[in-house]
MARFINU-501519 format. One record per atom (N, C-alpha, C, O): x, y, z. Coordinates in steps of 0.02 Angstrom, whole numbers, padded with zeros to 5 digits, always signed. Each point is the difference from the previous one (the first is absolute). Layout:
! MARFINU-501519
XYZ...
//
This chain:
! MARFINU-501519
+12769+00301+08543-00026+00002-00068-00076+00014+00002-00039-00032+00035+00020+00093-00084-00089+00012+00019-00018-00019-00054+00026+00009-00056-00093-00048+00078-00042-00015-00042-00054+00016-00030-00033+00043+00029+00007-00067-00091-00031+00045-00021-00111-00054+00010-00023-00054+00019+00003+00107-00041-00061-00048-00005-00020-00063-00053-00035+00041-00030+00029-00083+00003+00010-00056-00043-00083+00043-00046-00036+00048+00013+00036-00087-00053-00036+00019-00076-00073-00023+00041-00047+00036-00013+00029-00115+00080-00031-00043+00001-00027+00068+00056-00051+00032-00013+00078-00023+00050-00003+00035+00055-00044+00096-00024-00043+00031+00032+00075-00014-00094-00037+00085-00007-00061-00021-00064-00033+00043-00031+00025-00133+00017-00074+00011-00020-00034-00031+00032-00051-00024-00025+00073+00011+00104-00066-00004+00046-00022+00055+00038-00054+00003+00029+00105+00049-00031-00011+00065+00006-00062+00032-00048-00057+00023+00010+00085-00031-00046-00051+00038-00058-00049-00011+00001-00041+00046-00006+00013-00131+00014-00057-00025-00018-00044+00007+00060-00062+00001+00002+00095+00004+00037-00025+00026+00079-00024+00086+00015-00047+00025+00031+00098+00001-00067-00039+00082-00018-00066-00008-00059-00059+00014+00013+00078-00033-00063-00060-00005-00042-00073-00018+00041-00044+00042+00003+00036-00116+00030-00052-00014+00017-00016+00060+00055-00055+00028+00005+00124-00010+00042-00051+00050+00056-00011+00068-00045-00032+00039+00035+00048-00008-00107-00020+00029-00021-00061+00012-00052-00015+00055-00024-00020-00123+00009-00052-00025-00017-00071+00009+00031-00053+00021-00023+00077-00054+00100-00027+00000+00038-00047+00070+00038-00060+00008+00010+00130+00040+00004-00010+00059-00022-00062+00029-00031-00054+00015+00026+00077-00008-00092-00017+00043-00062-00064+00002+00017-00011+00056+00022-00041-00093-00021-00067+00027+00012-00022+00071+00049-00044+00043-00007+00104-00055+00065-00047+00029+00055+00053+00078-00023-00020+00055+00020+00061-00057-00045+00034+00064-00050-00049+00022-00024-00019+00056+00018-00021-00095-00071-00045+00034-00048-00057+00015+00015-00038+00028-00041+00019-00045+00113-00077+00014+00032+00028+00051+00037-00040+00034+00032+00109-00019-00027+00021+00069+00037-00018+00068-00037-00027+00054+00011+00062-00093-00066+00006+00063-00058-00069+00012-00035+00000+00050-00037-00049-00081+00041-00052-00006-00021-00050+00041+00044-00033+00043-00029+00026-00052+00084-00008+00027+00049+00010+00092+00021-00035+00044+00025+00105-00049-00053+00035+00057+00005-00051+00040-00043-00040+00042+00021+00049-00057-00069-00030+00045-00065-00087+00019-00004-00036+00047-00018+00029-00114+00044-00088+00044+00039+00004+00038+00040-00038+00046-00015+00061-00038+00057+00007+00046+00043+00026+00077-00048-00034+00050-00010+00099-00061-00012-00013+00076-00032-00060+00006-00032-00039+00043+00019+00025-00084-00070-00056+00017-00049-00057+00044+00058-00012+00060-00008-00012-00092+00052-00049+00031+00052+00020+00057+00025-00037+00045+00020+00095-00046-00021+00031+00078+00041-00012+00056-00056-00037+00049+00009+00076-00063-00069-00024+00024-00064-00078+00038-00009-00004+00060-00016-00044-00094+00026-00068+00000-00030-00032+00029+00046-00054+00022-00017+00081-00012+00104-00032+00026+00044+00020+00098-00017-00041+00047+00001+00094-00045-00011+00043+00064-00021-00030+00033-00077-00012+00060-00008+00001-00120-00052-00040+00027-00024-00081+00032+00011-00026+00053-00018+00003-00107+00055-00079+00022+00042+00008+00054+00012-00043+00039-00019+00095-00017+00051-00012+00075+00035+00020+00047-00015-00005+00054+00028+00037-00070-00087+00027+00059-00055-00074+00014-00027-00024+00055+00013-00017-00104-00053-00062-00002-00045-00040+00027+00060-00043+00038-00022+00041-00042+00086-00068+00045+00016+00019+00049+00019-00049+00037+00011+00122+00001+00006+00011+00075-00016-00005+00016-00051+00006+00061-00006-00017-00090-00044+00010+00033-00088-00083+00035+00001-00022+00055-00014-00015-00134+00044-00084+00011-00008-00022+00056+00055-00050+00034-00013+00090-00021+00081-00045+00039+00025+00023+00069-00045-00045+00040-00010+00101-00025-00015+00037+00055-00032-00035+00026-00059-00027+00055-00003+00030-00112-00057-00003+00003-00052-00058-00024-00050+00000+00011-00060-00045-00044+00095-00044-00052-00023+00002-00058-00005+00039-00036+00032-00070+00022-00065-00011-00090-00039+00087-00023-00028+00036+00024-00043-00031-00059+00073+00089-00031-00034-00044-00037-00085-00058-00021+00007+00078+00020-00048+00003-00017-00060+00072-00036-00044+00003+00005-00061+00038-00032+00093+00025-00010-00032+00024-00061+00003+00024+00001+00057-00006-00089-00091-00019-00036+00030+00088-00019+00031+00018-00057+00017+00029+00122-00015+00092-00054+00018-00004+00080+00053-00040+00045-00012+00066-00044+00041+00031+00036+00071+00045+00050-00045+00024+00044+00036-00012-00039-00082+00063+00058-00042-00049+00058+00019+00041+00038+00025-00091-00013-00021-00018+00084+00007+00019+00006+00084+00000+00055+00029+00008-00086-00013+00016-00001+00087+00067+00023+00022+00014+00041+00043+00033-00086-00091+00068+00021+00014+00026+00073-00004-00006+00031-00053+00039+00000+00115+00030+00051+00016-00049+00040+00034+00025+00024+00051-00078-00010-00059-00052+00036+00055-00015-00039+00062-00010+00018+00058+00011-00083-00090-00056-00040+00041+00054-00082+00030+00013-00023+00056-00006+00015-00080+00073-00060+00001+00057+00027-00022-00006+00040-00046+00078-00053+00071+00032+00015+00002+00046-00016-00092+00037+00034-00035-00074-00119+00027+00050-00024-00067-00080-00074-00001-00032-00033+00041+00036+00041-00104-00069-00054-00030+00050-00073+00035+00056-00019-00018-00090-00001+00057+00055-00099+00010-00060-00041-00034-00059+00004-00015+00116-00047+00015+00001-00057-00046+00000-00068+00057+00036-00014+00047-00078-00010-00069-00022-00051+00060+00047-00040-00019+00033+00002-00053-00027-00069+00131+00066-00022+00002-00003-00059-00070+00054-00017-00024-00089+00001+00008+00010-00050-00072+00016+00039-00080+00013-00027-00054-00020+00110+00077+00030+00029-00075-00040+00030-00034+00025+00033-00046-00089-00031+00051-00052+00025-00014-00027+00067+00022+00024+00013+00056-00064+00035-00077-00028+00057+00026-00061+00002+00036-00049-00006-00037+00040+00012+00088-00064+00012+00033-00056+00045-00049+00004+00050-00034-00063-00102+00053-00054+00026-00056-00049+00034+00061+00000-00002+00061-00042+00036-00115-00082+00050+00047-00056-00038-00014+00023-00052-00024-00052+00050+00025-00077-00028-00006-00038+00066+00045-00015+00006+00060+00007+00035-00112-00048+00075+00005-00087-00030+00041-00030+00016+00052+00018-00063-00107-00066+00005+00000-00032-00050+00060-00059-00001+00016+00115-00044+00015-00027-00055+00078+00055+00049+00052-00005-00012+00060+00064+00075-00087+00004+00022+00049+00064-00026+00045+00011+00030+00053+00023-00074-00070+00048-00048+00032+00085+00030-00071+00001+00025-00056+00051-00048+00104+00054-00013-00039+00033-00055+00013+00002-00009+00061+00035-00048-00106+00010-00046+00004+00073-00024-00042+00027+00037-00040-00006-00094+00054+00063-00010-00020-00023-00092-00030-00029-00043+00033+00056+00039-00106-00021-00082-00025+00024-00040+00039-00029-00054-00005+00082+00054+00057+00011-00047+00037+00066-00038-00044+00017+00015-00057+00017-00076+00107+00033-00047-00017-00010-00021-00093+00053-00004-00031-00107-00005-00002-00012-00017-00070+00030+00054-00024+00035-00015-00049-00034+00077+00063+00009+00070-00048-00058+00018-00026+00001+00056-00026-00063-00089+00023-00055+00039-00043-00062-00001+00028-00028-00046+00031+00006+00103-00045-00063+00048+00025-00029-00018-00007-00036+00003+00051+00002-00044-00105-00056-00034-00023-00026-00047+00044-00057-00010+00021+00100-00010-00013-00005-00087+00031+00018+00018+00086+00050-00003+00035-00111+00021-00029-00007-00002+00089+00018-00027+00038+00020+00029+00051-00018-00114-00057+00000-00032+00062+00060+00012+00043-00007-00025+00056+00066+00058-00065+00044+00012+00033+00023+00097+00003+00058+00023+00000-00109+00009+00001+00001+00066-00026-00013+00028+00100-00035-00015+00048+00093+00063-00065-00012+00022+00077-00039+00060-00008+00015+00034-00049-00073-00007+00094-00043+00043-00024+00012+00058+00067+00037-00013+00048-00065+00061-00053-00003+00062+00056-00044+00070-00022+00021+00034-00046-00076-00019+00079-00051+00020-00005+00039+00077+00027+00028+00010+00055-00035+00035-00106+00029+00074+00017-00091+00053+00011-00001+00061+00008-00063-00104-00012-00055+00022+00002-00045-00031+00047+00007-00061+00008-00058+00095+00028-00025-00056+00044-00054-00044-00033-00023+00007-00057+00004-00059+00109-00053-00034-00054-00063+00027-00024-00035+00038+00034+00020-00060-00098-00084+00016-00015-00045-00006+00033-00024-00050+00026+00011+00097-00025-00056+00009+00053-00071+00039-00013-00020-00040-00042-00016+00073+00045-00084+00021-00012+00026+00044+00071+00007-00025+00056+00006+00105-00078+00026+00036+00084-00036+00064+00021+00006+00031+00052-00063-00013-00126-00020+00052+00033-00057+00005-00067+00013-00006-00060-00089+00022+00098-00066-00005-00061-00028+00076+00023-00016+00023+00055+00020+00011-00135-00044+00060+00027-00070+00011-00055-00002-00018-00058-00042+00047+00087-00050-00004-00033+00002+00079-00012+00002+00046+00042-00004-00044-00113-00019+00068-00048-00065+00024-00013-00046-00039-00014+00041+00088+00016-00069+00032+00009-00014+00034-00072-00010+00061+00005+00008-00089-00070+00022+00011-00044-00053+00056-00034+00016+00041-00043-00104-00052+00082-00047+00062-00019-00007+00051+00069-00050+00034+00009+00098-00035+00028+00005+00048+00043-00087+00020+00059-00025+00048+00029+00006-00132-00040-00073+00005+00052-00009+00002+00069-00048+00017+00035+00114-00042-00021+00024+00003+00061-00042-00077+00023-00020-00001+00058+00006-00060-00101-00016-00069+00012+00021-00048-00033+00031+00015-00051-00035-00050+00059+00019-00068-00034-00041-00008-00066-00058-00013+00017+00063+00016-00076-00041+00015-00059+00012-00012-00062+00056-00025-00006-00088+00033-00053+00018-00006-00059-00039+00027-00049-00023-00030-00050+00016+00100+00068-00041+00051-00037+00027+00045-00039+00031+00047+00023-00039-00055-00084+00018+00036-00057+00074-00006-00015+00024+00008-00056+00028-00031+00134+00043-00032-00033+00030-00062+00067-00008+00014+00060+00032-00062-00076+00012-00030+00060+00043-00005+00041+00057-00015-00019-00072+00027+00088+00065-00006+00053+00055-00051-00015-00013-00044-00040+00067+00045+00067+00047-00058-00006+00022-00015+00062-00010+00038+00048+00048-00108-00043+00027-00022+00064+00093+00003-00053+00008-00018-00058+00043+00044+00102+00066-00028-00029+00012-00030+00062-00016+00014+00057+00058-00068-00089+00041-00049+00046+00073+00026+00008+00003-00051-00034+00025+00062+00038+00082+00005+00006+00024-00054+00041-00020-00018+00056+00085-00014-00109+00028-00057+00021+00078+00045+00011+00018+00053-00024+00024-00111+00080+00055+00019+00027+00061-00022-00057+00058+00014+00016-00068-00048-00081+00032-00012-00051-00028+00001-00069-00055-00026-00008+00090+00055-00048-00037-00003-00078-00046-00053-00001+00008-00042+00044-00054+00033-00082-00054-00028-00041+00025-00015-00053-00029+00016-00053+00084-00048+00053+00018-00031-00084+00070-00067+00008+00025-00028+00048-00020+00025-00084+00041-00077-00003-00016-00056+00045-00058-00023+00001+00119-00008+00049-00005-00043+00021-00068+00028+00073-00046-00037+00018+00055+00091+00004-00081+00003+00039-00057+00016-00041-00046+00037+00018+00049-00056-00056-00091-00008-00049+00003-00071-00013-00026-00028-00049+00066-00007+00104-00038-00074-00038-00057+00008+00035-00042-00030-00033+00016+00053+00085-00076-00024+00023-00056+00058-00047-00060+00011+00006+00095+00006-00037-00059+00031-00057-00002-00062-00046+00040-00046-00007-00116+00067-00031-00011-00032-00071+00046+00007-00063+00030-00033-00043-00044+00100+00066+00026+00041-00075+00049+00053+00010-00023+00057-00004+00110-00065+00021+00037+00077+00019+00038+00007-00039+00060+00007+00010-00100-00007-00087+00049+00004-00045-00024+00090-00030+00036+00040-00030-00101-00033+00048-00018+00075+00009-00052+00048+00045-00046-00032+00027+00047+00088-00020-00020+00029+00051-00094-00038+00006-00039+00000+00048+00030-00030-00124-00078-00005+00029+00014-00070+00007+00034-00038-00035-00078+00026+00109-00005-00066+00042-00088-00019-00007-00045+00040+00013+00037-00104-00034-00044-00021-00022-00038+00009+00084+00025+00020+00052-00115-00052-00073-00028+00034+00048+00010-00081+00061-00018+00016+00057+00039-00088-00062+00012-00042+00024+00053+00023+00086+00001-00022+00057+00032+00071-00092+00027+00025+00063-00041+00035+00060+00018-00008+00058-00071+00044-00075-00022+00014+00062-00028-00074+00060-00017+00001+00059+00022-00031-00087-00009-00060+00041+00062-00021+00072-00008-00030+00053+00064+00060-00083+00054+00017+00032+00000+00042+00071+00048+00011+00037-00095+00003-00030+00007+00050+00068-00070+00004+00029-00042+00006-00044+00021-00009+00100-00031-00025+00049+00007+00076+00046+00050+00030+00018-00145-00012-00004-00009+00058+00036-00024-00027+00056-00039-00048+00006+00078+00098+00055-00034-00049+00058-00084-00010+00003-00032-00053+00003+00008+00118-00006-00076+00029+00002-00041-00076-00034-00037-00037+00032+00045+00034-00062-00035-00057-00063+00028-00059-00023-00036-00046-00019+00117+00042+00018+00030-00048-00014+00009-00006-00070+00048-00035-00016-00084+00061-00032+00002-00002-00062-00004+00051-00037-00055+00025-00014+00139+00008-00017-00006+00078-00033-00023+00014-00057-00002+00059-00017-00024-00114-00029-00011-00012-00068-00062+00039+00017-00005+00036-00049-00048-00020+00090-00063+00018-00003-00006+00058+00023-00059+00016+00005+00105+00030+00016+00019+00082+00004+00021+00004-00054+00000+00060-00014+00025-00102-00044+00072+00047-00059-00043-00018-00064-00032-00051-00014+00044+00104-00016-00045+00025-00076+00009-00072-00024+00041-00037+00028-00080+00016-00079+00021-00049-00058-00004+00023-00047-00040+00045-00012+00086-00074-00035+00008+00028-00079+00034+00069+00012+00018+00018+00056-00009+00027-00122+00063+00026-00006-00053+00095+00019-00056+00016-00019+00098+00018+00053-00030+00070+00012+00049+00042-00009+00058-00013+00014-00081+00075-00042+00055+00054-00029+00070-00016-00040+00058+00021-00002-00101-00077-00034+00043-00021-00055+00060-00038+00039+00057-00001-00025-00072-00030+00087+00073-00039+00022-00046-00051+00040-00055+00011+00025+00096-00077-00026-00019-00034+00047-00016+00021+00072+00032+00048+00022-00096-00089+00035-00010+00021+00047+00072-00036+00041+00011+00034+00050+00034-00085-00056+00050-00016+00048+00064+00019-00062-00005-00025-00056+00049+00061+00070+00056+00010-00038+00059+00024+00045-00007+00037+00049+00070-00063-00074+00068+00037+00041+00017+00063-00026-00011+00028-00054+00037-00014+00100+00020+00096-00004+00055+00019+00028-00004-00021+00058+00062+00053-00064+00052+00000+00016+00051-00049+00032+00038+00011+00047-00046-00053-00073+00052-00082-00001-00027-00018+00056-00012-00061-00001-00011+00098+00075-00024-00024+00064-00049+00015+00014+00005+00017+00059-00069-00010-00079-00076+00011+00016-00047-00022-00074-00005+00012-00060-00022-00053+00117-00094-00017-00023-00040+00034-00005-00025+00008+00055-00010+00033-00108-00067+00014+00019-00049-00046-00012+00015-00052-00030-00072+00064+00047-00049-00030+00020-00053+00060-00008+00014+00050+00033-00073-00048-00073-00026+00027-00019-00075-00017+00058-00020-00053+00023+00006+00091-00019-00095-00014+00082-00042+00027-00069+00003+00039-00048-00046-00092+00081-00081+00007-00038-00041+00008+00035-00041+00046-00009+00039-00087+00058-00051-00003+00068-00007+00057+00059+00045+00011+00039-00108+00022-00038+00000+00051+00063+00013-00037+00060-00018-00057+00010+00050+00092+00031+00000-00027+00073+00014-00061-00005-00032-00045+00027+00084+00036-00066+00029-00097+00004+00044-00010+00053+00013-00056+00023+00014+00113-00001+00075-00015+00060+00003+00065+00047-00019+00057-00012+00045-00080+00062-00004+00052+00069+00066+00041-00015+00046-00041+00002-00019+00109-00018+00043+00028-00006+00050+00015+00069-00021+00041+00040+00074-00069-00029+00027+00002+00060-00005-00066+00063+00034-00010+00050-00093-00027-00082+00013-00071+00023+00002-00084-00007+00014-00052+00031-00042+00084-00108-00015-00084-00023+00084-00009-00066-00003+00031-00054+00036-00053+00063+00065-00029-00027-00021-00047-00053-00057-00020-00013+00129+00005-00023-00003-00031-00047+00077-00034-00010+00057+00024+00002-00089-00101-00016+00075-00041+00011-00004-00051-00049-00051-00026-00021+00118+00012+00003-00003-00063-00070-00023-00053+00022-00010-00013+00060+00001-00019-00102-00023-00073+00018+00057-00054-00042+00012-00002-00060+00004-00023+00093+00046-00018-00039+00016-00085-00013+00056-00022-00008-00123-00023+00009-00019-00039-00022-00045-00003-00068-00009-00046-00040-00015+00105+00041-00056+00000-00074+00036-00046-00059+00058-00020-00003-00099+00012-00033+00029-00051-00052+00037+00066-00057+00022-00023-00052-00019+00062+00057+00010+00057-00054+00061+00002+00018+00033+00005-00051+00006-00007+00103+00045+00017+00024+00067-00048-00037-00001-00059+00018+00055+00076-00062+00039-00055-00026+00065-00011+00053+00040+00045+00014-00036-00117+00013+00055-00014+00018+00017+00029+00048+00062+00005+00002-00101+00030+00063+00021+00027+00045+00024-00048+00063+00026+00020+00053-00042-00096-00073+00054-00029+00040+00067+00019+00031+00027+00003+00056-00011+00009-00134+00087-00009+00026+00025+00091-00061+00045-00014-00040-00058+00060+00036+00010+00048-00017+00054+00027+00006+00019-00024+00053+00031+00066-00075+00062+00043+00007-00050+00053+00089+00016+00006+00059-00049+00008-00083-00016+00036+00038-00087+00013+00021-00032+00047-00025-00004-00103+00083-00069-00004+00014-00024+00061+00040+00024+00036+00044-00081-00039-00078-00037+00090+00013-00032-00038+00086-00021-00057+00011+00027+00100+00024-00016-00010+00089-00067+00005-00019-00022+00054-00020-00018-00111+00025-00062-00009+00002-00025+00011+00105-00061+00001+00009+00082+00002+00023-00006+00000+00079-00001+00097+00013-00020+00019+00055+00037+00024-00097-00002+00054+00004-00057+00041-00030-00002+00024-00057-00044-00020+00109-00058+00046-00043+00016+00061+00026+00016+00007+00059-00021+00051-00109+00005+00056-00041-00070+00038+00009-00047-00005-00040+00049+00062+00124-00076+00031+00010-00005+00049-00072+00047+00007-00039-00111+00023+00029-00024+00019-00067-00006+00065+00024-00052+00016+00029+00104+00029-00038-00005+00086+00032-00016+00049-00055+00021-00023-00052-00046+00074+00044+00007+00049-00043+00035+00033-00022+00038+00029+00039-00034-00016-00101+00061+00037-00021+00009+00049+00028+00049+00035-00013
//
């Protein structure tokens, strides 16, 4: 005669699966949790390198969701593993996913990936703008441009005063440090010349810098590098993206 299991007997079964499936469940959900960062990163590295073939191709990416990408450039727009669409951030240069919360806003769990390199100060040329063949400011004034390795606007203009338009108050020249002298404020015009400020942005990635002073800087050897303690500077603690103050930028001719 076979027997069967008693009622006492399949709920110590049960209660014995439950707890070792309790027990469990955490290290399930730090699996699966786990899991999904990892795509998300795999994700955002694939976007990176979609966005800097677009940029060496096409220009400036502008757009702030990965949809102009799909089919040239990515194969199909994904959807990060919590359901959400991977966002751009044009202006620090990075693409990013809200993370575990679902939302963009709210950083603290936002996975980020830089499709641009960092800000940087990468190349200073000095314009010869009355053609004297010197360093000058006769009848009209030479300029220095800066060219930076990322836009001059959004989240990299927090270490500006003012990047809400091309004219940058004159507090910024305090910002950059010539080797020759140490102090660029006393080569660069003050007050406003040819109807524009002497420090203003110019094509989303260059400074000019307007020269007043004859013979203020050695052309070809005296550099120019941020400083990036000045008090002008906002919040460059902890920035989306800190301008390389350790990189000085020799001063060549156009």
């Amino acid at each position: 005669m076979k027997r069967g299991f008693t009622l006492i007997e399949l709920l110590v079964v049960i209660t014995i699966i439950a707890v070792l499936a309790g027990a469990a469940m955490p290290y399930v959900q730090s699996y699966v949790e786990e899991a999904r960062l990892a795509k998300a990163k795999t994700d955002l590295e694939e976007i990176a390198r979609a966005l800097m073939v677009y940029e060496t191709r096409e220009g400036e990416y502008n757009s702030a969701d990965v949809s102009i990408l799909t089919g040239r450039y990515l194969n199909k727009a994904p959807i990060d593993p919590w359901g959400k669409a991977y966002a751009v951030s044009t202006s620090a240069g990075y693409v990013y996913s809200g993370g575990p919360d679902r939302s963009l806003t709210n950083a603290d769990d936002n996975l980020i990936y830089s499709y641009q390199p960092p800000l940087a100060l990468v190349q200073v040329k000095w314009v010869d703008k009355n053609n004297s063949g010197a360093v000058d400011a006769q009848n009209i004034n030479d300029e220095l441009h800066l060219l930076f390795s990322r836009r001059l606007s959004g989240d990299n203009a927090n270490w500006l005063t003012s990047p809400d338009t091309e004219e940058i108050p004159k507090a910024l020249k305090a910002c950059f440090r010539l080797s020759s002298t140490g102090d660029i404020t006393s080569v660069i015009a003050s007050g406003v010349t040819d109807g524009k400020s002497d420090v203003r942005i110019v094509a989303s990635r260059t400074i000019i810098l307007k020269v007043s002073a004859a013979d203020s800087f050695a052309v070809g050897s005296d550099t120019i590098t941020i400083i990036s303690g000045h008090d002008t500077l906002k919040d460059l603690a902890n920035p989306p993206n800190a301008c390389i103050s350790s990189q000085p930028a020799v001063i060549m001719p156009q």
